[in-house]
C-alpha positions in Angstrom: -68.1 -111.7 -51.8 -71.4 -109.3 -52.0 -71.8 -107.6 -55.3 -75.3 -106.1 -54.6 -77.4 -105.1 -51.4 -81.3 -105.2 -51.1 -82.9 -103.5 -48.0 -86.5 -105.2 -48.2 -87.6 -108.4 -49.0 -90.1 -106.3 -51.2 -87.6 -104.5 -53.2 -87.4 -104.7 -56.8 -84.1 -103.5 -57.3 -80.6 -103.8 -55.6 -77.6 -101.4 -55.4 -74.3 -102.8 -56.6 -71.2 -102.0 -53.9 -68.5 -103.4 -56.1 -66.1 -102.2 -58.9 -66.4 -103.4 -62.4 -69.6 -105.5 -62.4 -69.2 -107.5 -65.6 -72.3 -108.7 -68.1 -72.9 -112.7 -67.6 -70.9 -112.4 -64.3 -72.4 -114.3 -61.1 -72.9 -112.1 -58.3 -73.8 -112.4 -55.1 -76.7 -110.3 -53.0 -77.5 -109.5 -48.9 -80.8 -109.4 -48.3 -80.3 -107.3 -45.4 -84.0 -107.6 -44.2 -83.4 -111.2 -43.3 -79.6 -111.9 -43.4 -80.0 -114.5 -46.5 -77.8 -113.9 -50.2 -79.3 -113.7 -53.7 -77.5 -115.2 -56.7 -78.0 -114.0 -60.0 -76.3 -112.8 -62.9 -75.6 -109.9 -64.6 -77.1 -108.8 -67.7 -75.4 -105.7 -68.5 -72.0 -104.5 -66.6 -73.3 -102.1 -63.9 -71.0 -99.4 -62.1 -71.0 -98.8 -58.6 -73.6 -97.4 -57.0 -75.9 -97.7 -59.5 -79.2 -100.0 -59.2 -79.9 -103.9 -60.7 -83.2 -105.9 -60.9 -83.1 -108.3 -58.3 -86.5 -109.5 -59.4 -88.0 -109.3 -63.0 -90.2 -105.7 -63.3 -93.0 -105.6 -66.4 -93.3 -102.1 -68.2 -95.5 -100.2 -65.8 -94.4 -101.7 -62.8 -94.0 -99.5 -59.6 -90.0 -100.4 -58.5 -89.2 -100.8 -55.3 -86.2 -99.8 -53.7 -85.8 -99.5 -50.0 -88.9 -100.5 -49.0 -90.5 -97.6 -51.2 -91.5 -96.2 -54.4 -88.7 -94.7 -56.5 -90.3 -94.7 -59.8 -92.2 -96.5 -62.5 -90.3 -99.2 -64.9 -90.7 -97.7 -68.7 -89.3 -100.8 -70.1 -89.4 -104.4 -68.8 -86.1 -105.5 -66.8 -85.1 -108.8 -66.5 -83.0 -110.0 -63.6 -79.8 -108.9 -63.5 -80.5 -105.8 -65.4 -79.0 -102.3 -64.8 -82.2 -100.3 -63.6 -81.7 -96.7 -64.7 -82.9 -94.0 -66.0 -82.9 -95.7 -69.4 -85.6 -97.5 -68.2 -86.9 -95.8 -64.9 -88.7 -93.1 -64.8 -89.9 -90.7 -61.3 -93.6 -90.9 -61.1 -93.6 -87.0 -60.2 -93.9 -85.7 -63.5 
């Protein structure tokens, strides 16, 4: 089962396309650029639709979603993390 999608091998962050994501669940990633899966585990539980770390992100760091610049991290996220505004913030203002 895929719990996550990530669009670019350079993306930071994943969007979860399941129901009731679970903290210290195993889930399963596509990395659509290339057709291979991610493991990893969640941190926190994470509704639909909203975004995860699929790679570690220092406070400061530019994340990457879609191949492009959504915002700058505010806090650091650790793998499996729910990456939201709580800790992402638009660069715009």
């Amino acid at each position: 089962m895929i719990h996550f999608l990530v669009h670019d091998k350079k993306d930071t962050v994943g969007v979860v396309v399941v129901e009731g994501v679970k903290a210290g669940e195993e889930l399963s990633g596509w990395l659509m650029e290339d057709d291979s899966t991610i493991k990893l585990t969640a941190v926190n539980d994470i509704p639909i639709g909203h975004k995860l770390a699929a790679k570690e992100i220092r406070k400061g760091d530019t994340v990457i979603k879609y191949g492009f610049d959504i915002g700058r991290a505010v806090a650091d996220i650790k793998v499996g993390e729910h990456a939201h505004v709580h800790n992402i913030k638009t660069k715009r203002w």
